[in-house]
Chimera marker file (.cmm) of the C-alpha trace (Angstrom):
<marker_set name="trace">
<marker id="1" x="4.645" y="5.814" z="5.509" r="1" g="1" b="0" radius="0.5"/>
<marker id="2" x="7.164" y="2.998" z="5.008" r="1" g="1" b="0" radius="0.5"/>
<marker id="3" x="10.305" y="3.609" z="4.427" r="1" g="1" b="0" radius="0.5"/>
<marker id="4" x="12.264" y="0.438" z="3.573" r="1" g="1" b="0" radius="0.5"/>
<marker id="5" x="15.932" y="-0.521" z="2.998" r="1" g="1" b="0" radius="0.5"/>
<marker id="6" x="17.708" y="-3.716" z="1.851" r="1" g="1" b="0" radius="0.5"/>
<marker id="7" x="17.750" y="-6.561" z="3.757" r="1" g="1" b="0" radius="0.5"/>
<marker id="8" x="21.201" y="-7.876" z="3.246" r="1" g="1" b="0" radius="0.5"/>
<marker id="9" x="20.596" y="-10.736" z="5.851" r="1" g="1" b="0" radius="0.5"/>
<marker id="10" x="18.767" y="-12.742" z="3.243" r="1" g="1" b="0" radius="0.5"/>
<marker id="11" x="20.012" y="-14.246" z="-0.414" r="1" g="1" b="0" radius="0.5"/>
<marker id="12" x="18.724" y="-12.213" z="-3.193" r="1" g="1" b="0" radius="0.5"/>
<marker id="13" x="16.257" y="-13.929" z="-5.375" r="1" g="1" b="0" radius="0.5"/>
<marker id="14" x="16.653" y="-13.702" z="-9.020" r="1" g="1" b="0" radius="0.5"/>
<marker id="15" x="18.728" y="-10.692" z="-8.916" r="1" g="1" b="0" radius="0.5"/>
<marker id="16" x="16.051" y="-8.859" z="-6.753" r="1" g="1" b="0" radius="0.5"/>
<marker id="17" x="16.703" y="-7.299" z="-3.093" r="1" g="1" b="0" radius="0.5"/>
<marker id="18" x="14.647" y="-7.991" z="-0.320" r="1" g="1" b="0" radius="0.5"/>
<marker id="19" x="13.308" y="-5.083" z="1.438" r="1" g="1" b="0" radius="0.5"/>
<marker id="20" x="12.617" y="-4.106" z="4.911" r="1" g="1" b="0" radius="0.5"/>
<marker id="21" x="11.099" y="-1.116" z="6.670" r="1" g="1" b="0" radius="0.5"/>
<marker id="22" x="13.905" y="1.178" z="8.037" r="1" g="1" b="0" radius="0.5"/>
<marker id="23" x="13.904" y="2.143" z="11.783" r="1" g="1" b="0" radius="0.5"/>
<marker id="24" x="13.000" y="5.656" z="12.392" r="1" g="1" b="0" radius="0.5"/>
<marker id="25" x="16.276" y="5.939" z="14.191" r="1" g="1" b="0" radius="0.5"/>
<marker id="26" x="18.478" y="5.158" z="10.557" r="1" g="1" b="0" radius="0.5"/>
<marker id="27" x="16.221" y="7.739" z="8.858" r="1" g="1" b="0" radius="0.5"/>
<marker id="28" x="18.432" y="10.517" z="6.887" r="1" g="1" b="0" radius="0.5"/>
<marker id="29" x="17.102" y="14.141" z="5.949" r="1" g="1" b="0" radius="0.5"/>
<marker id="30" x="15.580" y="12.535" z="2.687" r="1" g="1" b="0" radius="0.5"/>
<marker id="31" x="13.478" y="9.756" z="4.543" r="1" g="1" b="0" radius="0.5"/>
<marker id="32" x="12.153" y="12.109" z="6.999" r="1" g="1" b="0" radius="0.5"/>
<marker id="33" x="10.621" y="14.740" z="4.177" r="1" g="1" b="0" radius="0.5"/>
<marker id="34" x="9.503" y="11.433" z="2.238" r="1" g="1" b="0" radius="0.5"/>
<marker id="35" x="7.084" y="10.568" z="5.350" r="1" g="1" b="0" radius="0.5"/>
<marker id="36" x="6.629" y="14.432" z="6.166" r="1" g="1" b="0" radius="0.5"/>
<marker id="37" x="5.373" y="14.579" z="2.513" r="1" g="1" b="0" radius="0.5"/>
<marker id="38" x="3.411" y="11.619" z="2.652" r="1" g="1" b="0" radius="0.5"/>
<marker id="39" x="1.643" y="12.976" z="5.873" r="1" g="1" b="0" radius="0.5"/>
<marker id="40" x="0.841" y="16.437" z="4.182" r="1" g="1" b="0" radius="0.5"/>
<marker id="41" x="-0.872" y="14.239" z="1.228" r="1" g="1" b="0" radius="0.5"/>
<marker id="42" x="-2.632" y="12.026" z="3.472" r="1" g="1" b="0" radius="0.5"/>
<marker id="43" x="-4.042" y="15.507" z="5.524" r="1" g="1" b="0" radius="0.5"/>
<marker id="44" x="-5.299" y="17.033" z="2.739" r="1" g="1" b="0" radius="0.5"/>
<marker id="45" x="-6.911" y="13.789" z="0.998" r="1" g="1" b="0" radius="0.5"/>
<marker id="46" x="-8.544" y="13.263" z="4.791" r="1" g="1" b="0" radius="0.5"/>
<marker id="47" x="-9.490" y="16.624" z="4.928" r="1" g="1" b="0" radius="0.5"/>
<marker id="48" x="-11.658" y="16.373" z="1.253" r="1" g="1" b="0" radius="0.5"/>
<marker id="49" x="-13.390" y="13.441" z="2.008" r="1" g="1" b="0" radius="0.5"/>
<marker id="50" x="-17.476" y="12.788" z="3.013" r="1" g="1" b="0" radius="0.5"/>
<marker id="51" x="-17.400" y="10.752" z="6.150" r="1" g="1" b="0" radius="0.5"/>
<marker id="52" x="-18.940" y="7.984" z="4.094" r="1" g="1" b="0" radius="0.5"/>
<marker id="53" x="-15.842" y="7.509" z="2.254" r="1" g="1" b="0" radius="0.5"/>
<marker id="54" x="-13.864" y="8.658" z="4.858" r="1" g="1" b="0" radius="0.5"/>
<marker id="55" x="-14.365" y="5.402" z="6.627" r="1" g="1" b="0" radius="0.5"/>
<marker id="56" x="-13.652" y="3.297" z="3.725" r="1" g="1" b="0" radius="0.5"/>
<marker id="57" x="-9.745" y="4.436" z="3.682" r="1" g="1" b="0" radius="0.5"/>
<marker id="58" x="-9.320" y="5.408" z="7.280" r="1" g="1" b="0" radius="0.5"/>
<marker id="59" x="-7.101" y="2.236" z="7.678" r="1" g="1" b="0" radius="0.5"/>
<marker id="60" x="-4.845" y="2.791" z="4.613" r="1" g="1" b="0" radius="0.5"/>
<marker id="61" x="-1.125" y="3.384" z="6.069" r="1" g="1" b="0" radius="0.5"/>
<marker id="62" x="0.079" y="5.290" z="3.044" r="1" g="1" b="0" radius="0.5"/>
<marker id="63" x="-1.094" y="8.106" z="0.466" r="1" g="1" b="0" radius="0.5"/>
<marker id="64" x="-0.544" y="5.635" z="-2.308" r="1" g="1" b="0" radius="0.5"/>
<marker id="65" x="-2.481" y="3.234" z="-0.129" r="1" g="1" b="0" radius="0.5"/>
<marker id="66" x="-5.507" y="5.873" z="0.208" r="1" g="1" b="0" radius="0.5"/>
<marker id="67" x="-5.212" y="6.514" z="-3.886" r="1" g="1" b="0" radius="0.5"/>
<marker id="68" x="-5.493" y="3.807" z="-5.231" r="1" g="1" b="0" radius="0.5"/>
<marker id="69" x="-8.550" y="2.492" z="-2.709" r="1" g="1" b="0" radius="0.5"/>
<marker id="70" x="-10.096" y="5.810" z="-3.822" r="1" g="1" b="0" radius="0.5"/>
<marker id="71" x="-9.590" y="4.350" z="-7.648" r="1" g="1" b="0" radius="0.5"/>
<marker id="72" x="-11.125" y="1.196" z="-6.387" r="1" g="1" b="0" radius="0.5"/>
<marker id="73" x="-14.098" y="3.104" z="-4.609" r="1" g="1" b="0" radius="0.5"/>
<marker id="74" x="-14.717" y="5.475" z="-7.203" r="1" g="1" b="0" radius="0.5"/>
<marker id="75" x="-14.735" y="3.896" z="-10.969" r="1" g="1" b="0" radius="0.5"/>
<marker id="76" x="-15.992" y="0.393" z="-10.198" r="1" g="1" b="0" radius="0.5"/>
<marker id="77" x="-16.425" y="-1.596" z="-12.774" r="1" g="1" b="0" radius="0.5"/>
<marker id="78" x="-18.443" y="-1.368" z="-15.873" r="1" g="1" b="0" radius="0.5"/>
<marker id="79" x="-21.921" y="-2.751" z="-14.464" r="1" g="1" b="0" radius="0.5"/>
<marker id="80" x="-21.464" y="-0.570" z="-11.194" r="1" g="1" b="0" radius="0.5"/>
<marker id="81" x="-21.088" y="2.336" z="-13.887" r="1" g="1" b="0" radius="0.5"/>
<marker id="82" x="-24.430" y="1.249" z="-15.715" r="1" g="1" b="0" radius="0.5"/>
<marker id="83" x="-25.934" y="1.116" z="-12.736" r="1" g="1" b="0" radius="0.5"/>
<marker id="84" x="-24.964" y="3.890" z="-11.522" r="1" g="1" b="0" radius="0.5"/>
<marker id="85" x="-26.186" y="5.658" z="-14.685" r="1" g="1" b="0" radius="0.5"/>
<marker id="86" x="-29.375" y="4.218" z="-14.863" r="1" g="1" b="0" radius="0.5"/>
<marker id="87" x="-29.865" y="5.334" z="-10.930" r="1" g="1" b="0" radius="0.5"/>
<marker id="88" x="-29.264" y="8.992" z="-11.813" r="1" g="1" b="0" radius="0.5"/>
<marker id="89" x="-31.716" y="8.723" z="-15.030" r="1" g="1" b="0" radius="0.5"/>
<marker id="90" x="-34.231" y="7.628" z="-13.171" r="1" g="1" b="0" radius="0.5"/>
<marker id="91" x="-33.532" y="10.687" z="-10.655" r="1" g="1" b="0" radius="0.5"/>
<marker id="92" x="-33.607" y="12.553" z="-13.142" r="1" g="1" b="0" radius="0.5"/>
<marker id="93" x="-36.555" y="11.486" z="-15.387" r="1" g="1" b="0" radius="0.5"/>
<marker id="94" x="-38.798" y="11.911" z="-11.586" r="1" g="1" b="0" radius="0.5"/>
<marker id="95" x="-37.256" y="14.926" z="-10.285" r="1" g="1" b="0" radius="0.5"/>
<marker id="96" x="-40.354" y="16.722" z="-8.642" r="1" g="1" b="0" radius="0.5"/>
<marker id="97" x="-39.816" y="19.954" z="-6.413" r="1" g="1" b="0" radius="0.5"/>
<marker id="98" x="-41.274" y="18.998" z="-3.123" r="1" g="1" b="0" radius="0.5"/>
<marker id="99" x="-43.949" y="20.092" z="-0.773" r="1" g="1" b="0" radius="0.5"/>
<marker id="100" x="-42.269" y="23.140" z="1.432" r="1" g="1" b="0" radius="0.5"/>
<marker id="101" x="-38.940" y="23.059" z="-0.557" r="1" g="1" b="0" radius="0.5"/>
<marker id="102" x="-37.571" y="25.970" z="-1.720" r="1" g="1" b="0" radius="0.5"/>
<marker id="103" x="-36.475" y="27.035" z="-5.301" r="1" g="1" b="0" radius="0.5"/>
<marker id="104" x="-33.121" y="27.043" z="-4.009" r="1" g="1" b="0" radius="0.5"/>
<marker id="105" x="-32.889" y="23.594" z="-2.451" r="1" g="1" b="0" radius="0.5"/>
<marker id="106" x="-34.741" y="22.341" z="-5.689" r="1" g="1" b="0" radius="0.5"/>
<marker id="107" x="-31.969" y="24.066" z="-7.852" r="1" g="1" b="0" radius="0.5"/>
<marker id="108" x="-29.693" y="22.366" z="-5.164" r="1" g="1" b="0" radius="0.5"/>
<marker id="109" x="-30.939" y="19.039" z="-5.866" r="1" g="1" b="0" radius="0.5"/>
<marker id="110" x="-31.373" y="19.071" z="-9.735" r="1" g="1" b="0" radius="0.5"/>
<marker id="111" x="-27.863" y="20.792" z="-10.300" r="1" g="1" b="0" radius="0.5"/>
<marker id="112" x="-26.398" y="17.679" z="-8.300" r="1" g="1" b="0" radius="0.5"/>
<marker id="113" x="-28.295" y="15.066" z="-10.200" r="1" g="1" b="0" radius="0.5"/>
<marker id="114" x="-27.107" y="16.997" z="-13.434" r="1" g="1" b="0" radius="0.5"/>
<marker id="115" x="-23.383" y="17.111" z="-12.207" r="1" g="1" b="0" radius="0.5"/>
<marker id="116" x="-23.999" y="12.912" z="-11.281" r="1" g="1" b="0" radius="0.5"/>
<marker id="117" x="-25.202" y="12.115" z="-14.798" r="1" g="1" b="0" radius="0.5"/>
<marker id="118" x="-22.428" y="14.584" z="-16.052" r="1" g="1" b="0" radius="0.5"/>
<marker id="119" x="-19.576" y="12.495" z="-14.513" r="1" g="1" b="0" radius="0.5"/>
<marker id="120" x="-21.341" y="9.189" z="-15.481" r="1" g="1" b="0" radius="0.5"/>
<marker id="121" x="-21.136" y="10.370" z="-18.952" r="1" g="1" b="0" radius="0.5"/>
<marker id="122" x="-24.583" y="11.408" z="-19.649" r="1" g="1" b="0" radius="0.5"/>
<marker id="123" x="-24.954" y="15.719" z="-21.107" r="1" g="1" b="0" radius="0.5"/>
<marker id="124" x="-28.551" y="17.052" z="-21.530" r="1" g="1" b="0" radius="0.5"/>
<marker id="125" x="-28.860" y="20.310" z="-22.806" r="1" g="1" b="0" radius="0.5"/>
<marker id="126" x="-29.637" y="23.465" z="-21.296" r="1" g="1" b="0" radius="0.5"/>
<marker id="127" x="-33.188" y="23.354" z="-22.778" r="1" g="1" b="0" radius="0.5"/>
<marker id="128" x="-33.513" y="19.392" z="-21.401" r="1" g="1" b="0" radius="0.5"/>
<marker id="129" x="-32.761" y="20.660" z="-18.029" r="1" g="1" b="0" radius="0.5"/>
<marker id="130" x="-34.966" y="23.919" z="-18.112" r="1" g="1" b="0" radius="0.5"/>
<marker id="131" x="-37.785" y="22.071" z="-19.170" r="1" g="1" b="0" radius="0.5"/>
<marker id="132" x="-37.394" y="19.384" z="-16.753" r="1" g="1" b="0" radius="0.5"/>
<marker id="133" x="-37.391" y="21.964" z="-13.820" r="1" g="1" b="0" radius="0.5"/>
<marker id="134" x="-40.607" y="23.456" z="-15.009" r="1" g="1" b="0" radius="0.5"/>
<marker id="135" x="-42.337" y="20.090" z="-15.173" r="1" g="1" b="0" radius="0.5"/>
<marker id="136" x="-41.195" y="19.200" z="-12.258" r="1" g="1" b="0" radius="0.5"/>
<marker id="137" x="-42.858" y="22.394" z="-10.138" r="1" g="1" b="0" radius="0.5"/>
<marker id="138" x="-45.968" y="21.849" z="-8.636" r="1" g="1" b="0" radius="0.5"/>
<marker id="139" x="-49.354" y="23.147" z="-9.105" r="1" g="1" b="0" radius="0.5"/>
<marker id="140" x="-49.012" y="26.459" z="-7.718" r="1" g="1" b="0" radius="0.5"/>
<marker id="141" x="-46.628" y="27.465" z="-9.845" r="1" g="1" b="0" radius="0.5"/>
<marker id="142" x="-48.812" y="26.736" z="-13.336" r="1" g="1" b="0" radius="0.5"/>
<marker id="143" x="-49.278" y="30.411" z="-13.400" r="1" g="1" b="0" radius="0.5"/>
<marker id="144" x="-45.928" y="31.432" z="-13.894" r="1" g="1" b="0" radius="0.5"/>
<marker id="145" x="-44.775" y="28.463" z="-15.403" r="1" g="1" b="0" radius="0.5"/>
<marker id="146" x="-47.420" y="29.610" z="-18.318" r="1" g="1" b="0" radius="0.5"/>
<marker id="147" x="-46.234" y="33.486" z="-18.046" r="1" g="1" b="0" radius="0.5"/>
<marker id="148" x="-42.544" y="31.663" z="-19.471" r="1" g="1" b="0" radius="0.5"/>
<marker id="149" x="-43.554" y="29.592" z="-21.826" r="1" g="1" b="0" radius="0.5"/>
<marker id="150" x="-45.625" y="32.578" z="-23.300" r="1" g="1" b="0" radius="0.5"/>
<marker id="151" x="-42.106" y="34.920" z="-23.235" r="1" g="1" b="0" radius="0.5"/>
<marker id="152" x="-40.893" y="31.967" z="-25.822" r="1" g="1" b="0" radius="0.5"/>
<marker id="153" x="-42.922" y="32.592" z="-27.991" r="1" g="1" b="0" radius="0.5"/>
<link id1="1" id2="2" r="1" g="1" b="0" radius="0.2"/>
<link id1="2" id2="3" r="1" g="1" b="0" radius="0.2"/>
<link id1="3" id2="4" r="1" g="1" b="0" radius="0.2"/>
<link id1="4" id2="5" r="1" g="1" b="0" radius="0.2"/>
<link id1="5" id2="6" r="1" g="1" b="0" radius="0.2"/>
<link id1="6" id2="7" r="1" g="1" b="0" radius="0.2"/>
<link id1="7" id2="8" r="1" g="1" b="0" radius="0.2"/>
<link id1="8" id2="9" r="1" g="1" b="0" radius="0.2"/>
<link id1="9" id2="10" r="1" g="1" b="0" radius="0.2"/>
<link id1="10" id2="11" r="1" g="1" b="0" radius="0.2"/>
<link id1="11" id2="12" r="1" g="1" b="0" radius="0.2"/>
<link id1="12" id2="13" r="1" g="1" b="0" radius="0.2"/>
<link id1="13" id2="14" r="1" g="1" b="0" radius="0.2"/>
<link id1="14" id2="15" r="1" g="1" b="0" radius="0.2"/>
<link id1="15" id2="16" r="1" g="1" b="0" radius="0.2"/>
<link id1="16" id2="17" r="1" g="1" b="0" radius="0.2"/>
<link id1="17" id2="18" r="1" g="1" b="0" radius="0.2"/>
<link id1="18" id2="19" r="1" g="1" b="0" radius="0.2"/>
<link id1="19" id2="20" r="1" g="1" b="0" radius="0.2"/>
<link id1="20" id2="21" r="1" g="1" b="0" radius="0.2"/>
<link id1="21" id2="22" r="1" g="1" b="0" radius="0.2"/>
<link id1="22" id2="23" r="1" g="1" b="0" radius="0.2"/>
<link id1="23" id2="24" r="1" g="1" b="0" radius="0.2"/>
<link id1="24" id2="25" r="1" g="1" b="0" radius="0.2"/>
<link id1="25" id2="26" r="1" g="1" b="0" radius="0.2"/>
<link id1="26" id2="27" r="1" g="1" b="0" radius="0.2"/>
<link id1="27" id2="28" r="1" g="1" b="0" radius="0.2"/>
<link id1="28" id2="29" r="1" g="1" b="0" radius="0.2"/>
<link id1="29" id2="30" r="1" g="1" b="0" radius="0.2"/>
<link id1="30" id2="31" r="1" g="1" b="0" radius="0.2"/>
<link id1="31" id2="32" r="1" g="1" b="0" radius="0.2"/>
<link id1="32" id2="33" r="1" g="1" b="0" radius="0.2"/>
<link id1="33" id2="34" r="1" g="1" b="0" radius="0.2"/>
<link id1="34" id2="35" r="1" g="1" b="0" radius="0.2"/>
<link id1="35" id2="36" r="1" g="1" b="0" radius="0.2"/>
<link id1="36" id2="37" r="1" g="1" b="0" radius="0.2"/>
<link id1="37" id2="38" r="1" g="1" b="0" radius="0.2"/>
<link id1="38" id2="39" r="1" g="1" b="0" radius="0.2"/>
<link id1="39" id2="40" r="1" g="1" b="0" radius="0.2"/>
<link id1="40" id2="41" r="1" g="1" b="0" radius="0.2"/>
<link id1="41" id2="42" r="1" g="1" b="0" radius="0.2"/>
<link id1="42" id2="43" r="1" g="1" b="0" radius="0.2"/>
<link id1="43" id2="44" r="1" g="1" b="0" radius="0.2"/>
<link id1="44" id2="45" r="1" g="1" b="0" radius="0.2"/>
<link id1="45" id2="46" r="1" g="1" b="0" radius="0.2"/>
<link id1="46" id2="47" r="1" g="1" b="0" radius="0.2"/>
<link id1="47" id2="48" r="1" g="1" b="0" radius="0.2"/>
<link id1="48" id2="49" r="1" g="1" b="0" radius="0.2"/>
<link id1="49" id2="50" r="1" g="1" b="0" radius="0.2"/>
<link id1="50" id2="51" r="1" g="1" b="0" radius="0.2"/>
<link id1="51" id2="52" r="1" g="1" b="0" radius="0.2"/>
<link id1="52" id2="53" r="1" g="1" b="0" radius="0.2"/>
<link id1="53" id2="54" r="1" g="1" b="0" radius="0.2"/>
<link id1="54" id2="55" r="1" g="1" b="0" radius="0.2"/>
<link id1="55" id2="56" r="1" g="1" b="0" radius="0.2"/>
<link id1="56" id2="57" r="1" g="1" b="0" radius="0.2"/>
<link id1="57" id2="58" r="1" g="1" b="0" radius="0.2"/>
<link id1="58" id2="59" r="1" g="1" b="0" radius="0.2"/>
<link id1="59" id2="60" r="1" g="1" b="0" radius="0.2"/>
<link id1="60" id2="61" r="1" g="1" b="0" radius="0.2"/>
<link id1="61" id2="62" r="1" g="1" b="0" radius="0.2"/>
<link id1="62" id2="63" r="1" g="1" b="0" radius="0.2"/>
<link id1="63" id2="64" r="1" g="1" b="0" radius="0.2"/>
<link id1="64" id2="65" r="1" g="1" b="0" radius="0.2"/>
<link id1="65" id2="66" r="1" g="1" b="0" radius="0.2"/>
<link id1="66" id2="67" r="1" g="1" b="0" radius="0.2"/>
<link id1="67" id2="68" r="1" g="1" b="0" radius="0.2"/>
<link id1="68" id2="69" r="1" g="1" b="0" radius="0.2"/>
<link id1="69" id2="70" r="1" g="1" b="0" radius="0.2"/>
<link id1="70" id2="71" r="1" g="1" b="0" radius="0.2"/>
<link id1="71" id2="72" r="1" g="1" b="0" radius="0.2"/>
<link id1="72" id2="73" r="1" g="1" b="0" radius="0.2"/>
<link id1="73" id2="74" r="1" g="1" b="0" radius="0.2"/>
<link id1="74" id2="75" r="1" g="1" b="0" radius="0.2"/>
<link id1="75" id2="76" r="1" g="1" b="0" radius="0.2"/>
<link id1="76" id2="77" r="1" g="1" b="0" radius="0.2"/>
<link id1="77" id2="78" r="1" g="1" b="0" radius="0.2"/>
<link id1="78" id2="79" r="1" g="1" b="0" radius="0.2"/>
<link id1="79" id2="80" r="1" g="1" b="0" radius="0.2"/>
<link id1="80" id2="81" r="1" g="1" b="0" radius="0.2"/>
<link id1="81" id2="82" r="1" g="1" b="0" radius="0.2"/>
<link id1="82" id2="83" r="1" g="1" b="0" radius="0.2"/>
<link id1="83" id2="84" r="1" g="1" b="0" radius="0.2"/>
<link id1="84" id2="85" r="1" g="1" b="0" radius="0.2"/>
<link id1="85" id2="86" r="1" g="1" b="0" radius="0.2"/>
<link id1="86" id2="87" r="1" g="1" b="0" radius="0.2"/>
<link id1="87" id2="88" r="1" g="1" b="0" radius="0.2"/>
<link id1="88" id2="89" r="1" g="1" b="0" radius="0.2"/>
<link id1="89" id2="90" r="1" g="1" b="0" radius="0.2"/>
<link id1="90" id2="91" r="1" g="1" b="0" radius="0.2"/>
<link id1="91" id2="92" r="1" g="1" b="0" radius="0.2"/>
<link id1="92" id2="93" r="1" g="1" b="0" radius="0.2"/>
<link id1="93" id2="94" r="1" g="1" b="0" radius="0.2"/>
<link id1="94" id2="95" r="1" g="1" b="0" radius="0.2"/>
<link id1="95" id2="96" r="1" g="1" b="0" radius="0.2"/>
<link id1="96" id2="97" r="1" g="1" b="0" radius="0.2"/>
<link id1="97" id2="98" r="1" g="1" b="0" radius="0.2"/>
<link id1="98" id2="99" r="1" g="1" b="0" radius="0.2"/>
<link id1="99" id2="100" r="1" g="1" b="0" radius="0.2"/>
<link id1="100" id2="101" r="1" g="1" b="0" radius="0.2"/>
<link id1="101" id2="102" r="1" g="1" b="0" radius="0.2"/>
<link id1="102" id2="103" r="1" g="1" b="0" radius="0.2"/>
<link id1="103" id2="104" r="1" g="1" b="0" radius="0.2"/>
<link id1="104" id2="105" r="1" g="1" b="0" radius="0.2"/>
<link id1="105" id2="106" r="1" g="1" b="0" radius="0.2"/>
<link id1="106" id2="107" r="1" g="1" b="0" radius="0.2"/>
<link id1="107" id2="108" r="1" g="1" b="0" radius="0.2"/>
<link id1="108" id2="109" r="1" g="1" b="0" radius="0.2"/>
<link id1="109" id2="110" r="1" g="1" b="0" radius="0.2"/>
<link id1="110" id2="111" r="1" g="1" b="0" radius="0.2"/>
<link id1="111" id2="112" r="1" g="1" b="0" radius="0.2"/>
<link id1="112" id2="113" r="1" g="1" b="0" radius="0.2"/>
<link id1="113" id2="114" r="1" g="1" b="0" radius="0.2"/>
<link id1="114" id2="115" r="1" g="1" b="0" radius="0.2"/>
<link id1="115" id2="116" r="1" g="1" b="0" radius="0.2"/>
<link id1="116" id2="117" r="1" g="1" b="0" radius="0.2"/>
<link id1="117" id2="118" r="1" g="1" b="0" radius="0.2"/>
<link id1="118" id2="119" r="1" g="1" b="0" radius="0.2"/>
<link id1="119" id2="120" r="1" g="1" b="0" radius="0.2"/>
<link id1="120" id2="121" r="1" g="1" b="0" radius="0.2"/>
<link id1="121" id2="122" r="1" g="1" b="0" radius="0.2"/>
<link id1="122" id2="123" r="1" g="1" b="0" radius="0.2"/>
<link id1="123" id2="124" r="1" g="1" b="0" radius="0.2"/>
<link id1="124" id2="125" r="1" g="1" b="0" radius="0.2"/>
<link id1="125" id2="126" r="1" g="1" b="0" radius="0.2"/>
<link id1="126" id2="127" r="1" g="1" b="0" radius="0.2"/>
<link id1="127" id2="128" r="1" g="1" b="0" radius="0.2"/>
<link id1="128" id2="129" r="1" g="1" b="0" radius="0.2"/>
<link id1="129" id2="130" r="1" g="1" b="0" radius="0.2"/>
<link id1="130" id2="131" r="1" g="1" b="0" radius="0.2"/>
<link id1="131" id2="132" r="1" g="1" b="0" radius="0.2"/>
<link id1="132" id2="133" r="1" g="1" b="0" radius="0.2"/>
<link id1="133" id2="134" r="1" g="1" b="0" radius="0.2"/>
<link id1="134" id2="135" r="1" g="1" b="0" radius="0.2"/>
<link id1="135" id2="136" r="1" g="1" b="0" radius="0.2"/>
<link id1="136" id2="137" r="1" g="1" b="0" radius="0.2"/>
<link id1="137" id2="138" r="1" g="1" b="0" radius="0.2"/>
<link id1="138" id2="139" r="1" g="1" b="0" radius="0.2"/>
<link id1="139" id2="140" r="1" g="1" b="0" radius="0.2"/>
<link id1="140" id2="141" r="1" g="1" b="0" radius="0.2"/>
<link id1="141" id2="142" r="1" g="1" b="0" radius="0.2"/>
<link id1="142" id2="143" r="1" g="1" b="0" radius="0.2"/>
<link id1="143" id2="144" r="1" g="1" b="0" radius="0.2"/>
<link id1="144" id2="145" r="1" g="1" b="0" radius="0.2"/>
<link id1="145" id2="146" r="1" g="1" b="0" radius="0.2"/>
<link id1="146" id2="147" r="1" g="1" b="0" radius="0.2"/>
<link id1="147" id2="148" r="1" g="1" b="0" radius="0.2"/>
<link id1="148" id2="149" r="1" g="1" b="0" radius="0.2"/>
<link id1="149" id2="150" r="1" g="1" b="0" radius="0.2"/>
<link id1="150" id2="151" r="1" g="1" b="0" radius="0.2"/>
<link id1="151" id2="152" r="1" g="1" b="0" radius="0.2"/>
<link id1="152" id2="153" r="1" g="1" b="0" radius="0.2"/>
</marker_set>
């Protein structure tokens, strides 16, 4: 973290000061929890992050720094958010459970697709969702997939 003070060697310019990073040797009490602060933020930002974006804010000096490149990273602009959508739809729409993969790890990987469209803006219903998981079993499970559909009804 940077903690800055005047710089009274220079004019000011329209009534503004001109700032400088402070020494660490002409920090006071306040300075040192500022950066003590800072680093607590910055541990616990580092410590939530996937290594993928991880890497992308490794190089940021400051917590406001990390932030706001997480803003940047994160909402995008309006096509990135379209496209972003239309990616998870079409995860969605051809969400099949796969040879050898369990119920759980197909539960897994629906439930995060749901929580993607979700955050993108897009809600299906319970009933959406339930039906799309029974579609999306394979063969082998037609048996039981018919023993529910009969309990409906």
């Amino acid at each position: 973290m940077k903690i800055l003070k005047a710089n009274t060697t220079v004019a000011r310019t329209e009534g503004a000061l001109h700032r400088i990073e402070k020494p660490r040797d002409e920090w006071i009490a306040e300075d040192k929890k500022k950066s003590s602060l800072d680093n607590v933020a910055k541990d616990i930002m580092y410590k939530t992050l996937d290594k993928v974006i991880f890497s992308k804010i490794k190089m940021c000096r400051t917590t406001k720094e990390i932030w706001e490149k997480l803003i940047h990273l994160c909402k995008g602009n309006e096509q990135k958010k379209e496209n972003k959508l239309s990616v998870a739809v079409q995860k969605f729409d051809n969400i099949k459970k796969k040879t050898g993969e369990s119920m759980t790890e197909y539960d897994e990987r629906v439930s995060s697709i749901i929580n993607e469209l979700n955050a993108l803006g897009k809600v299906h219903s319970h009933k959406e969702v339930a039906l799309k998981v029974v579609r999306g079993l394979s063969k082998e499970w037609d048996v039981k997939t018919m023993a529910m559909r009969n309990l409906r009804t």
